[in-house]
KEKE-3310 file (N, C-alpha, C; in steps of 0.2 Angstrom, whole numbers, plus 5000, padded with zeros to 4 digits):
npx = (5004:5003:5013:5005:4991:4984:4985:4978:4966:4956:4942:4928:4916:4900:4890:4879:4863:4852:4845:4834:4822:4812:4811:4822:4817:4809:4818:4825:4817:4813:4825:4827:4818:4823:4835:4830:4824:4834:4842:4837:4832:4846:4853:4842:4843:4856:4856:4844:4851:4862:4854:4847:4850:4848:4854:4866:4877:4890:4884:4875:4881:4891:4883:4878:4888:4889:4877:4883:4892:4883:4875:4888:4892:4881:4880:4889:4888:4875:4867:4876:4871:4855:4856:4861:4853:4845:4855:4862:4874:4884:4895:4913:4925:4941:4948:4938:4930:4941:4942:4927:4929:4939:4932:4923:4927:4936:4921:4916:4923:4924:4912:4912:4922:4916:4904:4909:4914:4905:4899:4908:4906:4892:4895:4904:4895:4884:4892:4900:4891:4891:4902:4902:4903:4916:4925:4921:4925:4925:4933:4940:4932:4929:4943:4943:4935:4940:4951:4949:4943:4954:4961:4953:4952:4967:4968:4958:4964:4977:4969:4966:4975:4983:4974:4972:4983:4985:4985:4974:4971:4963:4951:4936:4924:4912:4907:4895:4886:4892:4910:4918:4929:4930:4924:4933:4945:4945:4947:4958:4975:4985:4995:4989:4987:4994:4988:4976:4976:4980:4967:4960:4966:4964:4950:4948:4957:4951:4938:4939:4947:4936:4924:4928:4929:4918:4912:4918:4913:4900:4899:4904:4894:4881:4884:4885:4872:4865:4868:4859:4845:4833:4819:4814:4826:4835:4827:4827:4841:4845:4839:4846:4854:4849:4847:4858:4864:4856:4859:4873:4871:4866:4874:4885:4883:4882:4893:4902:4898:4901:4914:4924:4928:4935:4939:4934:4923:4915:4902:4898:4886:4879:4883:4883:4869:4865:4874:4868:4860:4867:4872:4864:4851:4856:4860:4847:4840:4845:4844:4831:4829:4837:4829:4815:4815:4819:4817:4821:4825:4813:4806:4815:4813:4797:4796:4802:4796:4785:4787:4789:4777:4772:4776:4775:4760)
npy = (4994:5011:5023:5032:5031:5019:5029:5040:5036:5029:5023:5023:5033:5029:5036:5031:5029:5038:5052:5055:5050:5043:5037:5029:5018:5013:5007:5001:4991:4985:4980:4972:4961:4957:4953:4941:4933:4931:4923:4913:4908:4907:4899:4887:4883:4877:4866:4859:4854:4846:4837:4829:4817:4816:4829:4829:4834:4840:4853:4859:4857:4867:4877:4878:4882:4895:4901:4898:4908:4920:4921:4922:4934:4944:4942:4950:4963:4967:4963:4970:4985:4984:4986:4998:5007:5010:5016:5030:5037:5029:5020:5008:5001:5002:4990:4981:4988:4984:4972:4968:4974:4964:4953:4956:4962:4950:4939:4946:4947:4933:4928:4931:4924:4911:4908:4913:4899:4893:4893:4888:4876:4873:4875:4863:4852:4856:4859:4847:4834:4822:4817:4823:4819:4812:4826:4832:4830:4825:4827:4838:4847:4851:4856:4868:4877:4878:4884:4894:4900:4904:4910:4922:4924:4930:4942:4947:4950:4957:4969:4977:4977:4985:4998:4999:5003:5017:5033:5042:5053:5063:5062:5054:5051:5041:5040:5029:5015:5005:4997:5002:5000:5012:5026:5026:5027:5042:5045:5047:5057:5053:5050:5044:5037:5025:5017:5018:5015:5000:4997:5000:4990:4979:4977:4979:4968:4954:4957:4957:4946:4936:4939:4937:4922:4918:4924:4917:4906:4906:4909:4897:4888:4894:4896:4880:4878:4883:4875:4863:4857:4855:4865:4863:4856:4867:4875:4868:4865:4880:4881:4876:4886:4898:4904:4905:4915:4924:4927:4932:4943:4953:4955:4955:4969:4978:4978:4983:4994:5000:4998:4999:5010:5027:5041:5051:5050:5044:5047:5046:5046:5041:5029:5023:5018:5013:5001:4995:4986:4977:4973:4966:4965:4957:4944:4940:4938:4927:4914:4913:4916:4904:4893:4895:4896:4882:4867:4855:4857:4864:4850:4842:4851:4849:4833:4833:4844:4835:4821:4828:4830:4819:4812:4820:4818)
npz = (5000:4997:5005:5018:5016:5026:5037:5031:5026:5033:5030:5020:5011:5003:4992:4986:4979:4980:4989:4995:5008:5003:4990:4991:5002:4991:4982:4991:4994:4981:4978:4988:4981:4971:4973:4983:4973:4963:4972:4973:4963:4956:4965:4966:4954:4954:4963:4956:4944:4949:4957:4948:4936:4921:4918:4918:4912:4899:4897:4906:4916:4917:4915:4931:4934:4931:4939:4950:4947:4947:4959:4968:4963:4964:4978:4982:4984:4983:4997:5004:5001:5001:5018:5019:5013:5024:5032:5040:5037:5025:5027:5024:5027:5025:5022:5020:5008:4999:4997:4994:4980:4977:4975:4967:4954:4952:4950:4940:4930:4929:4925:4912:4906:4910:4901:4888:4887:4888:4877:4866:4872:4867:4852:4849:4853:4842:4832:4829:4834:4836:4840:4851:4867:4868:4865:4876:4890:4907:4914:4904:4907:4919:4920:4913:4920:4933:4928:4925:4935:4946:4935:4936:4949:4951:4942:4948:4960:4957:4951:4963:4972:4962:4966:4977:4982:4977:4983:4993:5002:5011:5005:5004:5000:4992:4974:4973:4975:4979:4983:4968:4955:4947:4953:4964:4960:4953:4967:4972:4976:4970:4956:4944:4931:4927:4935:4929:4916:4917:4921:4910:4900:4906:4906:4894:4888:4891:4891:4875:4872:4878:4871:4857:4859:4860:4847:4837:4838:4838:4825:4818:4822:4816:4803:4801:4808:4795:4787:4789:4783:4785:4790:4804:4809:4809:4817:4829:4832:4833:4845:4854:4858:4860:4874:4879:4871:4872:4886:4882:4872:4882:4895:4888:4882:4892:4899:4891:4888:4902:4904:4894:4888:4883:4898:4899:4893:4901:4915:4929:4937:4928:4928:4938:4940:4929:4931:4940:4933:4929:4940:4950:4941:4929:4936:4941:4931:4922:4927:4927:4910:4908:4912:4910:4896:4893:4889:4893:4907:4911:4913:4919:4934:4933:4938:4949:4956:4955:4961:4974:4977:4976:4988:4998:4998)
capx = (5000:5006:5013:4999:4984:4983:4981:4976:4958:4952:4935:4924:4907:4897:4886:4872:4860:4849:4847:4828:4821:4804:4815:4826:4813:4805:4826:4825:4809:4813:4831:4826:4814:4826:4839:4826:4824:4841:4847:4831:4833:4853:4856:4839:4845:4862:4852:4841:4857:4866:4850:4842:4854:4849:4854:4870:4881:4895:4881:4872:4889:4894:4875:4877:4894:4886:4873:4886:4895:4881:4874:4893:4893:4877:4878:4897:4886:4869:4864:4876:4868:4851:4859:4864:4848:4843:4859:4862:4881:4883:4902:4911:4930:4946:4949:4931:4929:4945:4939:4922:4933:4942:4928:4918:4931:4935:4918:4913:4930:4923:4906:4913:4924:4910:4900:4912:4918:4897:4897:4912:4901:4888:4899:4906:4889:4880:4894:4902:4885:4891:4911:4903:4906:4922:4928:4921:4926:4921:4941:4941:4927:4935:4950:4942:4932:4945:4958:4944:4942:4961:4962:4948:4956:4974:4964:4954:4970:4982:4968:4963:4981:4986:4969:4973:4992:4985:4985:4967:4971:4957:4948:4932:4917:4912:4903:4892:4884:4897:4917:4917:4937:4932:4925:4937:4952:4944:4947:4964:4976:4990:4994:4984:4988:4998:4982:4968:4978:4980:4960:4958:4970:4964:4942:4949:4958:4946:4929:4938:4946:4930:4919:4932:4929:4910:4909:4920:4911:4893:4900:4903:4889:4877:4888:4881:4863:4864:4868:4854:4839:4825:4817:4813:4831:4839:4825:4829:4847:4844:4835:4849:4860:4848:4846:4865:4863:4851:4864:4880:4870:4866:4879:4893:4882:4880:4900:4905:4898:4903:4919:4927:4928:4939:4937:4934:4918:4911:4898:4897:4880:4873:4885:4878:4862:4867:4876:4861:4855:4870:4875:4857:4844:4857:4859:4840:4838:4851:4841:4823:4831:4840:4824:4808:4816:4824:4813:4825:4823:4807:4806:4817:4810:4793:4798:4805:4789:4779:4788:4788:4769:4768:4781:4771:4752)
capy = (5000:5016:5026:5038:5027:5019:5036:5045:5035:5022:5020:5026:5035:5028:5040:5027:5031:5042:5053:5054:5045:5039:5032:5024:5016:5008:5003:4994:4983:4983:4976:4964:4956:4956:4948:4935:4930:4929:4919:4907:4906:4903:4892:4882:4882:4874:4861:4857:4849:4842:4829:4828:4813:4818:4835:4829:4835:4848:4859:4859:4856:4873:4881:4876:4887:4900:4903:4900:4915:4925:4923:4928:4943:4948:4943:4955:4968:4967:4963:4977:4988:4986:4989:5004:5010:5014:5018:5040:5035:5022:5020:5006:5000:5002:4983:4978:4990:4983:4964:4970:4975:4961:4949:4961:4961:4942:4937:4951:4943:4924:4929:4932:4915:4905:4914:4909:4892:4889:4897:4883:4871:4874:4875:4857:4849:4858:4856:4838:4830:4813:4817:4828:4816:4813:4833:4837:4827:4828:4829:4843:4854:4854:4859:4874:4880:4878:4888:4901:4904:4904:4918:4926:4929:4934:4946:4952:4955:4961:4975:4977:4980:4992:5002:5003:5005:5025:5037:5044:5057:5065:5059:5046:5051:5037:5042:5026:5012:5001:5001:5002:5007:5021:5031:5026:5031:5049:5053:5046:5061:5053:5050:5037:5035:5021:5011:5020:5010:4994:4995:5000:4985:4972:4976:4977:4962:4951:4956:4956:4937:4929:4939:4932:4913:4919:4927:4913:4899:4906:4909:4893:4889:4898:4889:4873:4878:4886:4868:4860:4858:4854:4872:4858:4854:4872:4877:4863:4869:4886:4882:4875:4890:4904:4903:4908:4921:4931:4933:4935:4949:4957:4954:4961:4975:4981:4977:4990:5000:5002:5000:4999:5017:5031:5042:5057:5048:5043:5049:5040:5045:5036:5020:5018:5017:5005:4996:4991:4983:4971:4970:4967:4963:4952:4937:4938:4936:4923:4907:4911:4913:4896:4888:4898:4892:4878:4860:4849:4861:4863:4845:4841:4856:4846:4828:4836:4844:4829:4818:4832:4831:4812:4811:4823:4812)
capz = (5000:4996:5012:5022:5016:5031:5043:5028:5023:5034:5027:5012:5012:4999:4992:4984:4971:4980:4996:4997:5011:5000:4983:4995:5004:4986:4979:4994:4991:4974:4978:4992:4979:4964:4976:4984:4966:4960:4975:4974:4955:4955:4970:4964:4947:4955:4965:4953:4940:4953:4959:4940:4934:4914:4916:4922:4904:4900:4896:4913:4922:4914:4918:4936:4939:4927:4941:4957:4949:4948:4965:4970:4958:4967:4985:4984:4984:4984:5004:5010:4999:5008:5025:5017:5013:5029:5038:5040:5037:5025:5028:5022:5029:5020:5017:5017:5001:4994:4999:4987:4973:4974:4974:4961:4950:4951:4947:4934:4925:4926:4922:4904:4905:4909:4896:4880:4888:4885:4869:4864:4873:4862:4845:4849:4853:4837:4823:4832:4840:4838:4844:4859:4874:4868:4864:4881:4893:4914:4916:4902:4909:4927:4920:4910:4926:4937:4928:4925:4942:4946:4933:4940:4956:4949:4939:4954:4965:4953:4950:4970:4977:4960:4967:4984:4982:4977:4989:4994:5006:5015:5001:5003:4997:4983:4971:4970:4979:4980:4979:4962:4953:4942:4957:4967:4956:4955:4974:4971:4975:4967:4949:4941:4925:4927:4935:4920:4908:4917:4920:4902:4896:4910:4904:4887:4885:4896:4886:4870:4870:4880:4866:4852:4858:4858:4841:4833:4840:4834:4818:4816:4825:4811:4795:4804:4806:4787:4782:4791:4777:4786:4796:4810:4813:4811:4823:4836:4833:4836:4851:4860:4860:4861:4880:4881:4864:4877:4890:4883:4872:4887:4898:4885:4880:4898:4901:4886:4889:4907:4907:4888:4886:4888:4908:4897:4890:4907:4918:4935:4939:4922:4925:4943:4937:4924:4936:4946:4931:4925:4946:4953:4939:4925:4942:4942:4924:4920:4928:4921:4903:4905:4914:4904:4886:4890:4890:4899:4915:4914:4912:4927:4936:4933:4937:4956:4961:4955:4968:4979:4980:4980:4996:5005:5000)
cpx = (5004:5007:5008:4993:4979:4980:4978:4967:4958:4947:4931:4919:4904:4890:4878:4869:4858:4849:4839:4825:4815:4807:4819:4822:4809:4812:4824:4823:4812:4823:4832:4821:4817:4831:4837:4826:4828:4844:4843:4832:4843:4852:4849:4843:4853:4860:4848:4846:4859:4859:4847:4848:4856:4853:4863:4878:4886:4891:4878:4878:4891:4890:4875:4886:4893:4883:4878:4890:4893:4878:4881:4892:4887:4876:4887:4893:4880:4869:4869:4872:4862:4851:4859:4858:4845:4849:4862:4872:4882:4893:4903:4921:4936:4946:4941:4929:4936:4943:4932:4923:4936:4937:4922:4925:4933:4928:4915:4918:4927:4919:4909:4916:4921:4904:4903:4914:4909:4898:4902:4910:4897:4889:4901:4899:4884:4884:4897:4897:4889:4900:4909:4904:4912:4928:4927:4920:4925:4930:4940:4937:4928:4939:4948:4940:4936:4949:4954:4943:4950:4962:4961:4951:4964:4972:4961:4960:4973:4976:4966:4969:4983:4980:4971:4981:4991:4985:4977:4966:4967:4950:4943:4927:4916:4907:4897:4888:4887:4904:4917:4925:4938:4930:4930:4946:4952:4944:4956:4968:4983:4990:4993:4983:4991:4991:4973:4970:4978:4972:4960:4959:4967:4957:4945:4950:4952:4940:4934:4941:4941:4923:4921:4928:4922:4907:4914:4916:4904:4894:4899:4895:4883:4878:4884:4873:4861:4864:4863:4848:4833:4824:4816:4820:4835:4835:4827:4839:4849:4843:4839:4855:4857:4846:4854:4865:4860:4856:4869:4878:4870:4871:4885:4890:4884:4888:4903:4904:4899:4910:4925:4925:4933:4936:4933:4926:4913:4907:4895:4890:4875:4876:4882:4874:4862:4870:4871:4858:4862:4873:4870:4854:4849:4859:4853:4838:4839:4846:4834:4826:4833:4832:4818:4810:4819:4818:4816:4823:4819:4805:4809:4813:4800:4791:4798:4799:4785:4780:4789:4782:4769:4771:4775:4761:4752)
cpy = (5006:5018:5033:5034:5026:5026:5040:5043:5026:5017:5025:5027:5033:5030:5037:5031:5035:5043:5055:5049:5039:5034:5027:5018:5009:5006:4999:4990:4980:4978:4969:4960:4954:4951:4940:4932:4929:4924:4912:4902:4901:4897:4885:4880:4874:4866:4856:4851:4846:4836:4828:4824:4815:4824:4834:4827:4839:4854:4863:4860:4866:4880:4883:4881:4894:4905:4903:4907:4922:4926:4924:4933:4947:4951:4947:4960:4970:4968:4971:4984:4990:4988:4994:5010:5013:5015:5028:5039:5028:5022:5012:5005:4999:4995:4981:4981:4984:4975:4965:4971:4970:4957:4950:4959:4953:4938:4940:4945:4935:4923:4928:4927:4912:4907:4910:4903:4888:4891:4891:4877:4870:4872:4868:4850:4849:4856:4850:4835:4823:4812:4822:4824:4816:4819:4835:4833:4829:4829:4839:4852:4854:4858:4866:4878:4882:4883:4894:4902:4905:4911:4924:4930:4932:4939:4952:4955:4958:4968:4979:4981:4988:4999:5004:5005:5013:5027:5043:5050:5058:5065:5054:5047:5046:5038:5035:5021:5006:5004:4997:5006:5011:5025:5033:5028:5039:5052:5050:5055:5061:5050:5042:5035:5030:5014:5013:5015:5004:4993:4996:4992:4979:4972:4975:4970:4956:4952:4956:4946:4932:4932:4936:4925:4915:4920:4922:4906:4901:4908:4903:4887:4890:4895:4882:4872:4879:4879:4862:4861:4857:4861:4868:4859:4861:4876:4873:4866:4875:4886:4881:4880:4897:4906:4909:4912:4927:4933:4935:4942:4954:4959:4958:4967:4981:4982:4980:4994:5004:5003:4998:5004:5021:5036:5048:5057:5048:5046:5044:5040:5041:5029:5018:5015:5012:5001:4991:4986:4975:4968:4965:4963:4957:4942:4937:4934:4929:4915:4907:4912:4907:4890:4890:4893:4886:4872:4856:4853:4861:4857:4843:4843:4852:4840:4830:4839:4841:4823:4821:4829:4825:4810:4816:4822:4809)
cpz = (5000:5003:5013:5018:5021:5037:5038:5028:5029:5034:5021:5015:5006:4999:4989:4978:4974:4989:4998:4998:5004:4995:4987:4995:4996:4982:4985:4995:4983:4976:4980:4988:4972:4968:4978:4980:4962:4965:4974:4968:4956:4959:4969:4958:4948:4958:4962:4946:4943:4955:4953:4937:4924:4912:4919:4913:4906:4900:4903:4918:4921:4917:4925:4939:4936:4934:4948:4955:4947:4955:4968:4969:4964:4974:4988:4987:4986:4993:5007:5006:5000:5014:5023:5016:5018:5035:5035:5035:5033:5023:5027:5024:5023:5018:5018:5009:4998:4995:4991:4983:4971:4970:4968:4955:4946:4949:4942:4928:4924:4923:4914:4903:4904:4903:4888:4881:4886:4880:4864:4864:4866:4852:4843:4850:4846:4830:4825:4838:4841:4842:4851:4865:4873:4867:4870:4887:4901:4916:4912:4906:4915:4926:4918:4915:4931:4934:4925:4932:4945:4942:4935:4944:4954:4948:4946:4959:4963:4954:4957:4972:4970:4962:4972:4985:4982:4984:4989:4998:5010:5011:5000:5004:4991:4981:4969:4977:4983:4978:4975:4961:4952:4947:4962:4965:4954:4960:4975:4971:4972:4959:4949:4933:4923:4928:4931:4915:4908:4921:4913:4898:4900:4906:4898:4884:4885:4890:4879:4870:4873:4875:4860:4852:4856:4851:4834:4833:4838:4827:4814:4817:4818:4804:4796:4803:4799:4784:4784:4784:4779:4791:4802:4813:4813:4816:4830:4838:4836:4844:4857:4862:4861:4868:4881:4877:4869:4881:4889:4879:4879:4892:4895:4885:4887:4899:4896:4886:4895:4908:4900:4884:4887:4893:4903:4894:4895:4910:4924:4938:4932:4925:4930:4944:4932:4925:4939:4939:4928:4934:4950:4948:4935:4931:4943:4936:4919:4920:4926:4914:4903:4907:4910:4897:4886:4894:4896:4907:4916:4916:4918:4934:4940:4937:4947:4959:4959:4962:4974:4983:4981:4987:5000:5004:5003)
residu = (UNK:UNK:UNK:UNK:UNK:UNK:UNK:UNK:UNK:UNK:UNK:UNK:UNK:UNK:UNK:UNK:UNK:UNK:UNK:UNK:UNK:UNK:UNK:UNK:UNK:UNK:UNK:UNK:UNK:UNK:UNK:UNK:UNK:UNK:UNK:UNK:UNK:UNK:UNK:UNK:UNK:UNK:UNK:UNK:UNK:UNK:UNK:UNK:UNK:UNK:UNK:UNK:UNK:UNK:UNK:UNK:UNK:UNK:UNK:UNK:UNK:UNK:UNK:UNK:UNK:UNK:UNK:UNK:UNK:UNK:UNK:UNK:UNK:UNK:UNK:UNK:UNK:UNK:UNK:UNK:UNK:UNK:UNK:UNK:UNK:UNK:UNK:UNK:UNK:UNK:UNK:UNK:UNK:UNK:UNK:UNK:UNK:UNK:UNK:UNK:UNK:UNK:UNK:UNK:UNK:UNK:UNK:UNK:UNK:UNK:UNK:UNK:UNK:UNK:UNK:UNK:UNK:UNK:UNK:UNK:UNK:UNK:UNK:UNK:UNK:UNK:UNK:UNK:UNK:UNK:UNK:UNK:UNK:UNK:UNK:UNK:UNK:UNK:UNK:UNK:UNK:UNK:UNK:UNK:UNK:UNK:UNK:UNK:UNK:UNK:UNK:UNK:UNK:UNK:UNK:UNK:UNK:UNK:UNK:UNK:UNK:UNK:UNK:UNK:UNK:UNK:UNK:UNK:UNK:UNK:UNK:UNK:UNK:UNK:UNK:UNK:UNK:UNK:UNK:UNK:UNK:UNK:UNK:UNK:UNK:UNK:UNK:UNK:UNK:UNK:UNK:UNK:UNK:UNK:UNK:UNK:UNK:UNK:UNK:UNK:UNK:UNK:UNK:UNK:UNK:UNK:UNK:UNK:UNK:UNK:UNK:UNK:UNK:UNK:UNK:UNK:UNK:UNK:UNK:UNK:UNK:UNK:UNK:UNK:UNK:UNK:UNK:UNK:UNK:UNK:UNK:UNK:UNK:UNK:UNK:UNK:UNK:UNK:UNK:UNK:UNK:UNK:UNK:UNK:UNK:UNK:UNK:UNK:UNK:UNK:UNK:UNK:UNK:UNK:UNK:UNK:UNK:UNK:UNK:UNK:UNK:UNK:UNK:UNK:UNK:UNK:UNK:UNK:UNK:UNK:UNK:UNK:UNK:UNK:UNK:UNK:UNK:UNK:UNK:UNK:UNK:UNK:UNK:UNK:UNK:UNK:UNK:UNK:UNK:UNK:UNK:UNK:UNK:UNK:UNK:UNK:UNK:UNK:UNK:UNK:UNK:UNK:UNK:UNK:UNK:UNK:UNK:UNK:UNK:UNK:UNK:UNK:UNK)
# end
């Protein structure tokens, strides 16, 4: 840590999205219900693979850490966020923020791994159906997971300590709901240009080679379909990858335009706002798109409260 940090900033004030009582009051229902139904959804969603033996593929395998690392992304932030809501001081301890940076950072970064490592899934199942057990082996898809989460955290500490290494001086006002970098490098009183460029180059690389494997792999993907002849079977095709088509739109969209720009572009009061929706609502959204459009889940989903209800006649 840079020298005077320590006595300089012991804690952060997070300024939140708004300072009237009544708005609050209705962020905070609307969050504890977005929450509730993001944690219900994921960690069901996660449950529900793991005792469904049919559902027990690379696809599902892949699904099921999809959803562990949006209930992380969310529960980084989310729960202190309603505390926050009703506290006069919503203060927030120098390593507990840089701990929520870390862990924000670390899961934003695998979010977008697990993302193209399905989109690859997908690619290997739709143009090699009959070589897919053999291309995607339960060895293989550990390893891919694993060394995605590995990354993750590198990724999440390397950019944690080069944040907190500034110097903050009498500085800590955060201009948001959470500690978030780009705020927290504008109360920076030491130069920062050193750590603007290796947020630029760390969000830059990161979404561009996990949108690469994305945009190479529905490519061929789409070749594939195109050579299907019957409308039945490029529709069946279609069907098994437009679950994951929905979030990785989303999900990139919302992740460039936050944070694959230059500072000069910015506006902290729009991104917070547009934070709530890729930090908050895309972990709610994630397990109704893969359960709403996708048969086997409902299918499972079905089968589980069937014997639910005959166990309890």
């Amino acid at each position: 840590m840079a020298k005077g940090n320590y006595s300089a900033v012991t804690e952060f004030i997070l300024l939140g999205l708004t300072d009237n009582p009544e708005l609050q009051a209705i962020l905070f229902g609307v969050f504890l219900v977005i929450y509730l139904v993001s944690v219900l959804g994921n960690l069901g969603l996660i449950v529900l693979i793991h005792i469904s033996p049919h559902l027990h593929t690379p696809m599902y395998f892949f699904l099921q850490h999809l959803a562990l690392t949006d209930f992380s992304f969310t529960s980084t932030v989310t729960p202190n966020s309603l505390v926050n809501f009703f506290r006069d001081v919503r203060s927030i301890t120098f390593y507990a923020c840089a701990t929520q940076v870390c862990c924000f950072v670390t899961f934003i970064v695998c979010e977008v791994y697990v993302l193209s490592i399905m989109a690859y899934d997908r690619y290997v199942a739709i143009c090699n159906p009959l070589l897919y057990v053999i291309l995607m082996p339960r060895k293989l898809c550990l390893g891919m997971i694993a060394s995605t989460y590995i990354y993750s955290f590198i990724v999440g500490l390397v950019q944690t300590v080069s944040t907190f290494q500034l110097s903050f001086c009498d500085h800590n006002m955060v201009n948001h709901f959470y500690c978030d970098e780009v705020p927290l490098i504008d109360l920076a009183c030491s130069d920062t240009k050193v750590k603007e460029f290796l947020l630029l180059i760390n969000a830059g690389f990161n979404t561009f080679c996990s949108l690469v494997i994305v945009l190479i792999s529905y490519g061929f993907i789409l070749f594939a379909i195109l050579k299907i002849h019957s409308a039945e079977g490029r529709k069946k095709a279609f069907s098994t990858c437009a679950s994951h088509l929905t979030s990785v739109t989303i999900f990139y969209g919302t992740i460039i335009f936050m944070y694959v720009k230059p500072k000069s572009s910015r506006s902290l009061n729009t991104e917070k706002f547009v934070s709530v929706f890729y930090v908050v609502v895309i972990p709610m959204l994630n397990p109704m798109i893969y359960s709403l459009r996708n048969q086997e889940v409902k299918n499972a989903l079905k089968k589980i409260i069937e014997k639910m209800y005959l166990a309890i006649r």
